[in-house]
C-alpha positions in Angstrom: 129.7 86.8 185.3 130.0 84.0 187.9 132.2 86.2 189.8 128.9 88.8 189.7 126.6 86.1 191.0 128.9 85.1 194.0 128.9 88.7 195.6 125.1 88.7 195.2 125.1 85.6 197.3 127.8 86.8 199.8 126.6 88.3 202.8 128.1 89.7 206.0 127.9 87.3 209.3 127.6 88.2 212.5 130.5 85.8 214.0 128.3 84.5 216.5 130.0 83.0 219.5 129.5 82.9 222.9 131.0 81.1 225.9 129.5 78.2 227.8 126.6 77.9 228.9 124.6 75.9 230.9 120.5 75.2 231.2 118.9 75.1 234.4 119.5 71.2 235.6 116.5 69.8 236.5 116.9 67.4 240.0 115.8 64.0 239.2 112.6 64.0 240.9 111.1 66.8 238.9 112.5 66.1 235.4 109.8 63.5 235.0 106.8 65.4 233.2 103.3 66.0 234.9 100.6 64.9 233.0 97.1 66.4 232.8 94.1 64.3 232.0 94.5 64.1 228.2 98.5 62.7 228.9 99.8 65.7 227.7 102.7 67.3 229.9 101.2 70.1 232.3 103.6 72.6 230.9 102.5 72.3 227.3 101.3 75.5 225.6 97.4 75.7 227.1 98.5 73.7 230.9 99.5 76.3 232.8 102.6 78.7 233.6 105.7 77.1 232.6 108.4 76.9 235.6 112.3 76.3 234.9 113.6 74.3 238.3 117.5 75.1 238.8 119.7 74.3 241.5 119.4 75.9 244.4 116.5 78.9 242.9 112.8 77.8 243.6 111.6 80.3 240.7 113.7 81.6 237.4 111.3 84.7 237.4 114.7 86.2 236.1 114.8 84.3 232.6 112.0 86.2 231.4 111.8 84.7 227.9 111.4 81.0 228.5 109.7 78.3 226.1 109.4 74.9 226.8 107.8 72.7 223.5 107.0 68.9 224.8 103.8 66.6 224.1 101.5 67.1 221.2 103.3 70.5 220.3 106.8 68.7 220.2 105.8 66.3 218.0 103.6 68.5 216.0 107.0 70.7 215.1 109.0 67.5 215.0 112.1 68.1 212.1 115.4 66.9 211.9 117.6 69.8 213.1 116.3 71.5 216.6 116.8 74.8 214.9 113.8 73.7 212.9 112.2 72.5 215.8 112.3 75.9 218.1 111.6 78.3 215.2 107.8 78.7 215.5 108.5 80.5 219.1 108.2 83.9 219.5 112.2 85.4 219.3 113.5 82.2 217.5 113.9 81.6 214.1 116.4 79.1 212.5 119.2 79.2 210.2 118.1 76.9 207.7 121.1 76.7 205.4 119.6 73.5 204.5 117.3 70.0 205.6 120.5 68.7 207.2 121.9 71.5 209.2 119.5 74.5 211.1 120.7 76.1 214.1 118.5 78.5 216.6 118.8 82.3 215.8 117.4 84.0 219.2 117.0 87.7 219.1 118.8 88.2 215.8 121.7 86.0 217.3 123.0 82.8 216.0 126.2 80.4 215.9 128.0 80.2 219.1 126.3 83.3 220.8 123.4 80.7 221.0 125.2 77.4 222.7 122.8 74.2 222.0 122.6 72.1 225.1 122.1 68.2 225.5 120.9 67.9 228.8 122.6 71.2 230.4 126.2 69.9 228.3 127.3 71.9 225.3 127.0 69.3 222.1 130.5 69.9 221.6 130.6 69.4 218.0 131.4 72.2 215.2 128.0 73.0 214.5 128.8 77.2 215.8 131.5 77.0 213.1 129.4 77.2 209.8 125.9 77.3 209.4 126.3 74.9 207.0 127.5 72.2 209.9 124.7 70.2 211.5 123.9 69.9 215.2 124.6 66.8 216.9 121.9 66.3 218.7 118.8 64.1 217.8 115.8 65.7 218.8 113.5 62.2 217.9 114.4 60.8 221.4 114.1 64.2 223.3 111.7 64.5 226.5 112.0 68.4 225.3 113.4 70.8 224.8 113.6 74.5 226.5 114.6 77.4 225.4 116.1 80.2 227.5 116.4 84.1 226.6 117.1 86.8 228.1 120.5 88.3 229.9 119.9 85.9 232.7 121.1 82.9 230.9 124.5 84.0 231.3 124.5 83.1 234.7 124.5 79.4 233.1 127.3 80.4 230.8 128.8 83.7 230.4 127.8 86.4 227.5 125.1 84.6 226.6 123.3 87.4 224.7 121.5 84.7 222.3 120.3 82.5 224.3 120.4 78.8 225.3 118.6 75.8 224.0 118.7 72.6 225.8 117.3 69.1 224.4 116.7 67.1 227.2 116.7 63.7 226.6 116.7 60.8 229.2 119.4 58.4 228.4 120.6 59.2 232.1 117.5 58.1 233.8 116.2 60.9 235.3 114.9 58.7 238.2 113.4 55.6 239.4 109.9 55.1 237.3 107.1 53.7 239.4 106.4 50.4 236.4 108.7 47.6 235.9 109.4 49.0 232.1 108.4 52.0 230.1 108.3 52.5 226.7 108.2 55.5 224.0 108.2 55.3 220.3 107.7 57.9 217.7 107.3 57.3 213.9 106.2 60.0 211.2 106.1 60.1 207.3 105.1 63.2 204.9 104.7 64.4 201.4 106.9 67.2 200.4 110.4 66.0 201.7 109.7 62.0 201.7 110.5 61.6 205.3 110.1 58.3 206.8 111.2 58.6 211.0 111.0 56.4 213.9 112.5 56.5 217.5 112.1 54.0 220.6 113.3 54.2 223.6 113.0 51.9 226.6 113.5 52.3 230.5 113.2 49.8 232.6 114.3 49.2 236.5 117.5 46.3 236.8 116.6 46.4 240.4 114.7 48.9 243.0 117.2 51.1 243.0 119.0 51.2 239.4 117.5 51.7 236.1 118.8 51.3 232.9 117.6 52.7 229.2 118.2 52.2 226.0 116.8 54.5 222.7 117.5 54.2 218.7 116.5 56.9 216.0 116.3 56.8 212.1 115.5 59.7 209.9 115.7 59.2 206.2 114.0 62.6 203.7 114.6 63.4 199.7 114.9 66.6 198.2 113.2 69.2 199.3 109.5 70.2 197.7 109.2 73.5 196.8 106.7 76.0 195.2 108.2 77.3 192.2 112.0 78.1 191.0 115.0 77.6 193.6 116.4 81.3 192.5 115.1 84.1 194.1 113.8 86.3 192.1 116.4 88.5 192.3 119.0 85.6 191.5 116.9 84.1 188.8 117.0 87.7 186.7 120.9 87.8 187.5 121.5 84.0 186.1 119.4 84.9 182.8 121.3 88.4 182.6 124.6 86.0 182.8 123.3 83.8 180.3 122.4 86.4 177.6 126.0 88.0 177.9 127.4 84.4 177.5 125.5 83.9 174.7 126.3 87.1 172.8 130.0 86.1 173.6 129.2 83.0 171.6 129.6 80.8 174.6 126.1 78.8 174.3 126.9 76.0 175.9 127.4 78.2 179.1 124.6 80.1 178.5 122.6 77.0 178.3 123.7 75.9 182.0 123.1 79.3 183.1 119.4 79.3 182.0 119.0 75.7 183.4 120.3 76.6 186.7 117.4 79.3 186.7 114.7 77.5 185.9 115.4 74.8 188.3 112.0 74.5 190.0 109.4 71.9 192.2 112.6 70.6 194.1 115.5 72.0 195.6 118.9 70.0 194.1 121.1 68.1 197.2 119.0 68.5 200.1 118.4 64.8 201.0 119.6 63.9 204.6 119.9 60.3 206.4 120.1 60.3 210.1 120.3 57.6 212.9 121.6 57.4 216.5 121.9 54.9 219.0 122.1 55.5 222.9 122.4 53.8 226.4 122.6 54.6 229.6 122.2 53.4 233.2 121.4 55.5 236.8 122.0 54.6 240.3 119.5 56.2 243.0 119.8 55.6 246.8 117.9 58.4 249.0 118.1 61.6 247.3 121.2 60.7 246.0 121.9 59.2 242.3 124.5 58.7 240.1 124.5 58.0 236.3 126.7 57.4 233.0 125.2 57.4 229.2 126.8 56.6 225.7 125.5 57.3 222.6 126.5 57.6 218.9 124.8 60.2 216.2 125.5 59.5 212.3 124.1 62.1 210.0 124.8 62.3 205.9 122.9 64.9 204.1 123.8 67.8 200.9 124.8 70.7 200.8 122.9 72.8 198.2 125.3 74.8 195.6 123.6 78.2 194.3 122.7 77.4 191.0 124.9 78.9 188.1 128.0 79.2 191.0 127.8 75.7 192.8 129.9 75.3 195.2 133.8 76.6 195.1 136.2 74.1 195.1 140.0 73.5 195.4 142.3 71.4 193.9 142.0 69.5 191.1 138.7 68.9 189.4 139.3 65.5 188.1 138.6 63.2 191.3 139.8 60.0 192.0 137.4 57.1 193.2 136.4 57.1 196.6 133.8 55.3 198.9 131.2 57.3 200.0 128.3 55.5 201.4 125.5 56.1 201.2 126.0 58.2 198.1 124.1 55.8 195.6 121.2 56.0 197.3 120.8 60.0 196.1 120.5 61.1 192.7 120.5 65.0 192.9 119.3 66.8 189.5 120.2 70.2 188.6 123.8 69.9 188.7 126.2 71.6 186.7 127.7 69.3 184.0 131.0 68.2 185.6 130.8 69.4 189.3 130.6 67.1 192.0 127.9 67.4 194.7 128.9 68.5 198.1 127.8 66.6 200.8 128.4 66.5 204.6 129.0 62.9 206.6 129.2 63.7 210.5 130.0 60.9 213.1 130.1 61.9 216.9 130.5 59.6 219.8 129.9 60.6 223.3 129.9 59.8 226.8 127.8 61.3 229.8 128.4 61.5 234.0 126.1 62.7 236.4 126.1 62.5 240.1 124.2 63.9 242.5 125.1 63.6 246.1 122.8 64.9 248.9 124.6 66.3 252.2 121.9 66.8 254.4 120.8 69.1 256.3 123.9 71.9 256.6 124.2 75.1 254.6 124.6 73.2 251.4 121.5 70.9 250.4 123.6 69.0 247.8 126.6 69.0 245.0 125.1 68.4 241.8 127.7 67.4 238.7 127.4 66.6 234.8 130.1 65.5 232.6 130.3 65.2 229.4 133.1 64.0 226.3 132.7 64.3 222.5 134.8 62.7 219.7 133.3 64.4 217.0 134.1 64.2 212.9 132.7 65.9 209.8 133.7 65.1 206.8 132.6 67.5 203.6 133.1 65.3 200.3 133.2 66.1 197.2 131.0 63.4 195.3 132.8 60.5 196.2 136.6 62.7 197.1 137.4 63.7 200.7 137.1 67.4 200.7 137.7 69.1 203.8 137.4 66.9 207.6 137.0 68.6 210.6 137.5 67.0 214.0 136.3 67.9 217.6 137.2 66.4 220.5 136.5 68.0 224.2 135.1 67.4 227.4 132.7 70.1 229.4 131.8 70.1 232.8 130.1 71.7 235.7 130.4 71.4 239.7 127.7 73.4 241.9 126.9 73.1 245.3 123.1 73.7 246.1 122.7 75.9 249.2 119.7 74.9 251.6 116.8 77.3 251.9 117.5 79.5 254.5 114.4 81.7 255.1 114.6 84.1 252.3 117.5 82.7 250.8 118.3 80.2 248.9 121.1 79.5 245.8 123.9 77.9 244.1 128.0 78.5 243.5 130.1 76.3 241.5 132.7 76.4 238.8 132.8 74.8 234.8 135.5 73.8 232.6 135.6 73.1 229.3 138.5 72.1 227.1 138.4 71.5 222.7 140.9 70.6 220.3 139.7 71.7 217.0 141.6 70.2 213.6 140.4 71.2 210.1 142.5 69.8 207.4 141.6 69.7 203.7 141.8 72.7 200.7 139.1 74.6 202.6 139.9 74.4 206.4 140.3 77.8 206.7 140.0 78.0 210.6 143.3 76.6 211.5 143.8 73.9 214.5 143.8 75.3 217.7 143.1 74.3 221.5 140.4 76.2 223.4 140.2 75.5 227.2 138.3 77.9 229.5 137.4 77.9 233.1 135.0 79.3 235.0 133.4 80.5 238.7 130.0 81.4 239.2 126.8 82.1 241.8 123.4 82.8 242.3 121.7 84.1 244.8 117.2 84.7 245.3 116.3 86.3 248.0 112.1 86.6 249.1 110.7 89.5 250.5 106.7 88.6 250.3 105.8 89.4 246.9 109.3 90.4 245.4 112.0 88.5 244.4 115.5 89.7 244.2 118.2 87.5 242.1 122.0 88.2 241.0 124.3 86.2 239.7 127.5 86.6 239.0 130.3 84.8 236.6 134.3 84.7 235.9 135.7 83.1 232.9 139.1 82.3 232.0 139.5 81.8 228.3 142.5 80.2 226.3 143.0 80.1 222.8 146.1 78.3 221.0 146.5 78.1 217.4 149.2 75.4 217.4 150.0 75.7 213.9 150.5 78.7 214.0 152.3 79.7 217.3 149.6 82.3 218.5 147.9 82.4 222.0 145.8 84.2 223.6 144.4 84.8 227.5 141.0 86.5 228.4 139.5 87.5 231.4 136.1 88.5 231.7 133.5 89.2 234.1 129.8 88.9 233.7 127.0 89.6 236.1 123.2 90.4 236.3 120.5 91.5 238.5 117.2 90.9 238.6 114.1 91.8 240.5 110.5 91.1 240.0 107.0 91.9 241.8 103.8 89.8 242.2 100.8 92.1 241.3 98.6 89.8 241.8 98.5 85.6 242.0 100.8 84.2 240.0 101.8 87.3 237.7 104.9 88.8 237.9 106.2 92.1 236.2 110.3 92.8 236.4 113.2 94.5 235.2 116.5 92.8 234.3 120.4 94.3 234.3 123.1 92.7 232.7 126.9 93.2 232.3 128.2 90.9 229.8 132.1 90.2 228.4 132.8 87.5 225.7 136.2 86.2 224.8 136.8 86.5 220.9 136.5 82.3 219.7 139.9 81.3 217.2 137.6 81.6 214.1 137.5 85.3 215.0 140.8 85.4 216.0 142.8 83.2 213.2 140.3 82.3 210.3 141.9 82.9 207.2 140.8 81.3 203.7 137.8 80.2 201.6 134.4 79.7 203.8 132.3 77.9 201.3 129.1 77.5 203.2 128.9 81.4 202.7 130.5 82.2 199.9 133.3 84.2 201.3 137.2 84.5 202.0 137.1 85.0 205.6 140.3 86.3 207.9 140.6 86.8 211.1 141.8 89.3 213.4 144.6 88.1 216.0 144.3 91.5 217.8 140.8 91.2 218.7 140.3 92.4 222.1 137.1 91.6 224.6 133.5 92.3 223.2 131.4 94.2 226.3 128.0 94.9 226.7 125.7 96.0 229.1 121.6 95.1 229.2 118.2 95.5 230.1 115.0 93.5 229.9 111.8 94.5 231.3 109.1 91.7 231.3 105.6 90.4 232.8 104.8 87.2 232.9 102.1 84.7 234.7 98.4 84.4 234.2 95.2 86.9 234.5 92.3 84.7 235.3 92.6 82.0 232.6 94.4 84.2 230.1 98.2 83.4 230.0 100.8 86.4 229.0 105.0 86.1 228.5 105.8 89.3 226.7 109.8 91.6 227.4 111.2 94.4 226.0 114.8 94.3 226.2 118.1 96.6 224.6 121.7 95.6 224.6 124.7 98.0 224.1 127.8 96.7 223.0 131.5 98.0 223.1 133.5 96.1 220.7 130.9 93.9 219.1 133.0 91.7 217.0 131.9 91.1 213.3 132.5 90.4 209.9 132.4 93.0 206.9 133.3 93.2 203.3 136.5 94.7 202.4 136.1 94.9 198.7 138.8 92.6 197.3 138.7 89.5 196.0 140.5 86.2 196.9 140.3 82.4 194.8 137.0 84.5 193.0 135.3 85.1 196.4 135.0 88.1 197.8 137.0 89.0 201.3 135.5 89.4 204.7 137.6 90.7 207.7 136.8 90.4 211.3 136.2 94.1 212.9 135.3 95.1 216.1 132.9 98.6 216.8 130.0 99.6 219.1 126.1 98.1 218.0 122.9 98.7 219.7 120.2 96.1 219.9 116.6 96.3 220.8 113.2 93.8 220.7 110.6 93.0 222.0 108.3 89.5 221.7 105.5 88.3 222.5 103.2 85.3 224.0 99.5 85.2 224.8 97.4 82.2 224.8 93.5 82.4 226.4 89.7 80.9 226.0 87.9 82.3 223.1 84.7 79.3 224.3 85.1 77.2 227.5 82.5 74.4 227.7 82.0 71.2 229.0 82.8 69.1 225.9 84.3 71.7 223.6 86.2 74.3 224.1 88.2 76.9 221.8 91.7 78.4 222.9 93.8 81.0 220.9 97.7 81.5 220.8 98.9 85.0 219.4 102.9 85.5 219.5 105.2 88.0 218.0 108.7 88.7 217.7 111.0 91.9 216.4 114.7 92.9 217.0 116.8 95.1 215.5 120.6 95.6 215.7 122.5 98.4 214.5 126.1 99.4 214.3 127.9 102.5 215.7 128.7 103.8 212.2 124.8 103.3 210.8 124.8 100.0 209.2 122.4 97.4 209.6 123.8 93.9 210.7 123.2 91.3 208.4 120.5 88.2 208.7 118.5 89.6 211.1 115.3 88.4 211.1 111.9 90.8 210.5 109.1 91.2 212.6 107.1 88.4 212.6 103.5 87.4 213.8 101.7 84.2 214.8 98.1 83.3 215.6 96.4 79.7 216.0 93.2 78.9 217.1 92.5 75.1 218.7 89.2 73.2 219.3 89.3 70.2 221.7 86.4 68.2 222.2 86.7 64.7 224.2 89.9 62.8 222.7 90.4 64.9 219.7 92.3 68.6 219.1 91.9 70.7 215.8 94.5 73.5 215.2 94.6 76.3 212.6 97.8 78.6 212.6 98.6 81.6 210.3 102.8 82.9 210.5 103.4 86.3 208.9 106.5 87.7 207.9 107.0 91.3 207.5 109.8 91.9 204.1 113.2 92.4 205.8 114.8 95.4 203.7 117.0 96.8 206.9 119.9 95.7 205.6 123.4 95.0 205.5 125.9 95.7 203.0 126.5 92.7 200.6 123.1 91.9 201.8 119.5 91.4 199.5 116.5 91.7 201.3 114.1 89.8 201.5 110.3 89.5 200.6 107.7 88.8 203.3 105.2 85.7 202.7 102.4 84.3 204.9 102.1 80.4 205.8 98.8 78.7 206.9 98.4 75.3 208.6 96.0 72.7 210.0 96.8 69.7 212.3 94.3 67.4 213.4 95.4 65.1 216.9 93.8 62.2 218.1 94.5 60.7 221.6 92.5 57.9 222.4 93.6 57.2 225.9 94.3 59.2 228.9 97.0 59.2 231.4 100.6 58.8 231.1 99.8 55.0 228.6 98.9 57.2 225.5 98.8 56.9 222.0 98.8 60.3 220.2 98.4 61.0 216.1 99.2 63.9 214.2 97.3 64.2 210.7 98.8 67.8 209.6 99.3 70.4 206.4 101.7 72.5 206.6 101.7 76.0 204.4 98.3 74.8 203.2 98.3 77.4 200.3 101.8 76.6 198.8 103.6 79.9 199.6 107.2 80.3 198.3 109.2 81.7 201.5 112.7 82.6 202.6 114.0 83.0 205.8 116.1 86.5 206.0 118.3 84.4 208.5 119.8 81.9 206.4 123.0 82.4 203.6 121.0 80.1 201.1 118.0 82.2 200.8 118.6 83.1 197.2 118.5 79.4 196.7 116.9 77.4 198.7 113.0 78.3 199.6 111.4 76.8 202.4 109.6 73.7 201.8 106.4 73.7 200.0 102.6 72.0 200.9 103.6 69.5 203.0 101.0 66.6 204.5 102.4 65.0 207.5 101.2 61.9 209.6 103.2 61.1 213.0 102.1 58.5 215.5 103.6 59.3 219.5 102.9 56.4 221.8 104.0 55.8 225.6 103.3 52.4 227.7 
């Protein structure tokens, strides 16, 4: 019977990996936000076209799906993991495996085919892994974050079919501020997961020319709050099937736990999380020249939720020994079976930044423009108080580009990155083995201006190694990515164009030597060492700009793969979970999403603006299967009322039932989630104070994301009432 639940929970993943990537790096005279006359950032939602600055290209007309949340809608979305963060976006959703750990899922793609950036650096951490690993990255002391689609992105890091997202923070001053000492602090409590945050950070000038900052974060939330049971529906009816078998076998007292583990309802069991970081950091500007160096530290403990009636799978031996886990008497998670121990997740990661920017004048190159950065990063899963599984990441990424002067028409930016990770797992369940990843790379762009069109290619070679040291195995890749781009101003300041992409993605060692039990999705996973280079070629066509004061971002884009590396069910069984092998065959993808915001009233002292968004993407494989955890179509409308310092905002999000799907897959209902926000900024300019009184899913609808392996489980959160202060002097 438990055996029965556990395929129902099994699912196939898309092994989502992609090779690195980069943002657009922002010179550090623009990264400082422009503010409009209520201190919100001029590149908010309602403030005008939204502009990505990269070296050497004026315009990224090219990156046709970009989102950048700062200001009032940053902090209205404010949530632990940036998954949760981006997912209100139109092509973003978010993993959601639990409170603790959310990654993006852009177009249907997740894990490392969508590479999380901290200031244009990859996090480095193991997050692309497992869904069930957090992100380490602290998004209470970001500036903002962005969030790059389309085939273009690749040019920042090759095959980047996903996406990017980049938090950008500014423990590396960003440049010299024009007050002797500037301060930002962000606090925030609410009601349905008992979250109490704060952040501060502080910048302030040593002497003319340096500047140094400082910033701390705590985050501190209970079990989740939901609307009714934790089981799905379909779940629930499978648990008391269970139990009535158990119980005509004569085994009550397993029947019994089977029928509590259904009826677990109002809060989700082990989804508490406690996160705080710490961060320095210290810049050096003379001309148009700086240099800079940051360190900071990220501590996160949070649970792991175990599907009710299965738990989690463990190894070993069940009796545990004592052990230290702090933190661990804080939490007292209900709903437990008798005798297992809860699974929770302690992740430490320390790392240091280098940037340096040097100007060269007036030649053929304007400037070289560099970022380091290093990560020692370790996860430890425990079992109550007993040391599961630890996984450890240590690495160091970089990127080199020198910025070409504008020439006339022409203008752009060469350079190489490298990247190097050991990866160690050991424990009962490390079932990627250790292994050494190091990968090297040369790329350009080029824009060139012909009036109103813009043409802009890019080109990118990777060299990819992977060792598995344990296990004697390596393996060389050599790909080749590039994309082309043109677009035409119709009329001021809106652009229609068409996108063309050629993409090739090195398999990653989980593809290539995984082999054992994968507990965060309920499945034996093993690799494929013969996995050769996934290919696909693209297409986006988009508009984008502004018709009077009506603002439009809306593509179409298809992808066709050769190769498209995956996992699928084989039908056996290993250690009672069911086996997943990594294949490789041809899959076709298609979307299209959505962004249109404009004045429904415009008057002196009140005016009315709507936001209508939509998202859908399908991908299907060569032989007529669905992949798995693909999100449905989904729509978004908000209307917002602002009258002298004060902003109302209504939002309704609708999502269509997701029943394309794959095998080993349930689908998944559709539900509709309505919420209200109230903001009040009593001052103007850039010393603001800005509070956020907000409901979220006023009605109490019970929803599941079709993304995340813990659906069947673990419900998005219920009513929620949320207060958060933002203030800046």
């Amino acid at each position: 019977m438990i055996r029965k639940t556990a395929l129902l929970l099994a699912s196939v993943v898309i092994p989502s990996h992609a090779l690195a990537q980069e943002a657009p790096q922002q010179p550090a005279s623009s990264e400082v936000d422009v503010l409009d006359e209520r201190g919100e950032p001029a590149n908010d939602d309602f403030h005008g076209a939204i502009y990505v600055t990269a070296s050497g290209v004026d315009r990224l007309d090219v990156i046709a799906g970009t989102s950048v949340l700062s200001g009032m809608q940053l902090q209205r979305e404010s949530a632990g993991q940036v998954g949760d963060i981006v997912a209100s976006l139109p092509g973003v959703e978010a993993s959601g495996f639990a409170p603790g750990a959310s990654r993006p899922i852009l177009r249907g793609f997740g894990g490392d085919r969508v590479r999380v950036l901290l200031n244009g650096i990859g996090t480095i951490d193991a997050s692309g892994a497992s869904d069930d690993h957090a992100v380490a990255a602290d998004p209470l002391i970001a500036e903002s974050i962005e969030v790059l689609r389309g085939p273009a992105v690749l040019l920042y890091g090759s095959q980047a079919i996903g996406g990017a997202v980049n938090v950008i923070t500014k423990r590396i001053p960003p440049g010299v501020p024009d007050e002797p000492f500037h301060l930002d602090m962000l606090g925030g409590v609410d009601s349905a997961t008992g979250l109490w945050e704060g952040g501060v950070s502080l910048d302030t000038m040593v002497t003319d020319n340096i500047v140094f900052h400082v910033d701390g974060s705590y985050r501190n939330t209970d079990d989740i709050e939901i609307p009714g049971f934790a089981a799905s529906e379909t779940l629930r009816a499978d648990l008391l099937a269970d139990a009535a078998e158990e119980e005509e076998e004569g085994e009550f007292e397993e029947a019994e736990e089977l029928r509590d583990a259904a009826n677990i309802s109002g809060t989700v069991p082990n989804t508490y999380s406690e996160t705080w970081s710490a961060g320095t950091g210290i810049a050096f500007f003379s001309g148009e020249s700086n240099f800079g160096v940051s360190f900071d530290y990220y501590d996160t403990e949070y649970g792991v939720p175990g599907a009710p009636g299965v738990g989690h799978h463990h190894h070993g031996e069940e009796e545990h020994g004592d052990g230290d886990h702090e933190g661990e008497e804080d939490h007292d998670h209900e709903g437990e079976e008798e005798g297992e121990e809860a699974v929770s997740i302690g992740l430490r990661r320390y790392r240091a930044d280098f940037r340096a920017n040097i100007d060269l004048g007036e030649g053929f190159f304007d400037s070289v423009q560099s970022r380091i950065g290093y990560s020692d990063y370790t996860h430890t899963e425990f079992e109550g108080d007993e040391v599961g599984t630890v996984f450890e990441v240590k690495g160091v990424e970089g990127r080199v580009e020198l910025v070409q002067s504008r020439r006339g028409n022409w203008s752009g930016a060469s350079g190489f990155q490298f990247s190097a990770q050991d990866f160690v797992a050991t424990g009962a369940e490390a079932y990627i083995p250790p292994n050494n990843v190091e990968t090297l790379a040369l790329f350009t762009l080029q824009e060139f201006y012909f009036g109103p069109f813009e043409l802009e290619a890019g080109a990118r070679y990777e060299n990819t190694e992977i060792e598995a040291t344990t296990l004697g195995l390596e393996r060389d890749f050599d790909t080749v990515s590039a994309s082309v781009g043109g677009s035409y101003m119709l009329f001021d300041d809106f652009r229609a164009g068409l996108n063309v992409s050629h993409t090739e993605r090195a398999p990653t060692a989980a593809e290539l030597y995984a082999e054992g039990p994968h507990i965060a999705t309920q499945q034996f996973e093993i690799g494929n060492p013969d996995l050769s280079v996934e290919r696909s070629w693209g297409a986006e066509g988009y508009v984008r700009g502004e018709i009077g004061e009506v603002k439009i971002n809306a593509s179409v884009y298809r992808n066709w793969f050769d190769d498209f590396i995956y996992l699928v069910g084989t039908g056996e069984e290993e250690d009672d979970l069911p086996v997943f092998a990594f294949l490789q065959q041809d899959a076709d993808q298609w979307g299209a999403e959505a962004q249109i915001t404009f004045p429904v009233i415009e008057g002196r002292d009140f005016s009315l603006l709507g936001d209508v968004r939509g998202a859908y993407t399908s991908v299907e494989f060569d032989d007529g299967t669905n992949a798995p955890r693909i999100p449905p179509l989904s729509l978004y409308g908000a209307l917002e009322g602002r009258w002298d310092h004060f902003d109302l905002r209504g939002e309704v999000e609708w999502y269509d039932s997701q029943t394309d799907i794959a095998p080993f897959e349930t689908a998944t209902d559709g539900f509709t989630m309505v919420n209200a926000s109230l903001g009040w900024h009593p001052f103007e300019g850039r010393e603001n104070l800005t509070i956020i009184a907000q409901v979220d899913n006023i009605f109490d609808v019970e929803g599941r994301r079709h993304t995340s392996f813990t659906k069947e489980f673990v419900p998005m959160t219920g009513r929620n009432f949320k207060l958060t202060a933002r203030a800046s002097f």
